[in-house]
N, C-alpha and C positions, 0 to 999 in steps of 0.2 A: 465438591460436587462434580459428578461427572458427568458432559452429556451422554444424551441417547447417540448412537452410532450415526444413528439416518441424519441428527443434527451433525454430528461432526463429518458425516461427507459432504453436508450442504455447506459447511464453511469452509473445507477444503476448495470444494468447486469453486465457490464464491470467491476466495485469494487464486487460484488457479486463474480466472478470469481477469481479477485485477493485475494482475503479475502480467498479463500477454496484453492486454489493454496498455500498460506504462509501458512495454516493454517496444510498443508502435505509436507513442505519443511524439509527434514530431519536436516539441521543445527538447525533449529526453533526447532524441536521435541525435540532434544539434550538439546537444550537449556532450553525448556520448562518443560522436567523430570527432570532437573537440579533446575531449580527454583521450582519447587513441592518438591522435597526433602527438599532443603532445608525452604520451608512453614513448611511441615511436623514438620520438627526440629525444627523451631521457637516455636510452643505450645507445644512442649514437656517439657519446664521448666516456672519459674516464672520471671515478671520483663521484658518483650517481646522484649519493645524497647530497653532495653540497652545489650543486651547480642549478643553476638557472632554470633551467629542463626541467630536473625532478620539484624543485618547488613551484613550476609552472604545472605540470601534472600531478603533483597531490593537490592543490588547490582546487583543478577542475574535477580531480575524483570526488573530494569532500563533498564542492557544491552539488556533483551527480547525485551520490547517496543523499546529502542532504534535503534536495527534489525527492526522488524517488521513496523515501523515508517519509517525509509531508503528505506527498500524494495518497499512500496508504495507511496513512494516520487519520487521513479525512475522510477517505472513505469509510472506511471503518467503523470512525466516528459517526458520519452518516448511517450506515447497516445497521449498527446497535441503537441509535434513535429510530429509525423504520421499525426493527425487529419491538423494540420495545412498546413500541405506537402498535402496534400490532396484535402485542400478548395483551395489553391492555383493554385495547377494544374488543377483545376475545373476552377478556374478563368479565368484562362492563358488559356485554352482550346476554351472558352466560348469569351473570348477577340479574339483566334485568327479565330475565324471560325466570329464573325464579321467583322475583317480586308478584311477576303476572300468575302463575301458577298458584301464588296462596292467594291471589286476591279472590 
């Protein structure tokens, strides 16, 4: 099933939003100077993958993504329960004003 267009811009805009929203969440920032430092550290010596460095900064990438991944899972999660609260009461609305009509 495909949506309608006007639905697929509204869910573009909507991850557009969530995207700049995480992208100024200050635990994410923290996180984010956290994992840049330790990049930085990583090419400061030879041997990349095996050294201290680089497992100090895949660690903090993983957890970044792994935040940032959550974070858009929930909301989400939340949008698609609003949206469907939504079509529902549309429904129910739309059912009960035909109920009234034959009465």
């Amino acid at each position: 099933m495909d949506f309608p267009p006007w639905i697929q811009r509204a869910i573009q805009a909507r991850l557009d939003e969530l995207t700049a929203r995480i992208e100024h969440d200050p635990e994410l920032s923290r996180v984010r100077g956290e994992t840049d430092e330790a990049f930085e550290a990583l090419f400061a010596g030879e041997g990349i993958n095996q050294t201290p460095e680089y497992i100090e900064w895949e660690n903090r990438y993983i957890v970044r993504k792994g935040i940032e991944n959550e974070r858009l899972y929930m909301q989400g999660l939340r949008d698609g329960i609003q949206l469907t609260f939504s079509l529902l009461g549309q429904s129910m609305l739309v059912e009960k004003g035909h109920e009234t009509d034959l009465s």
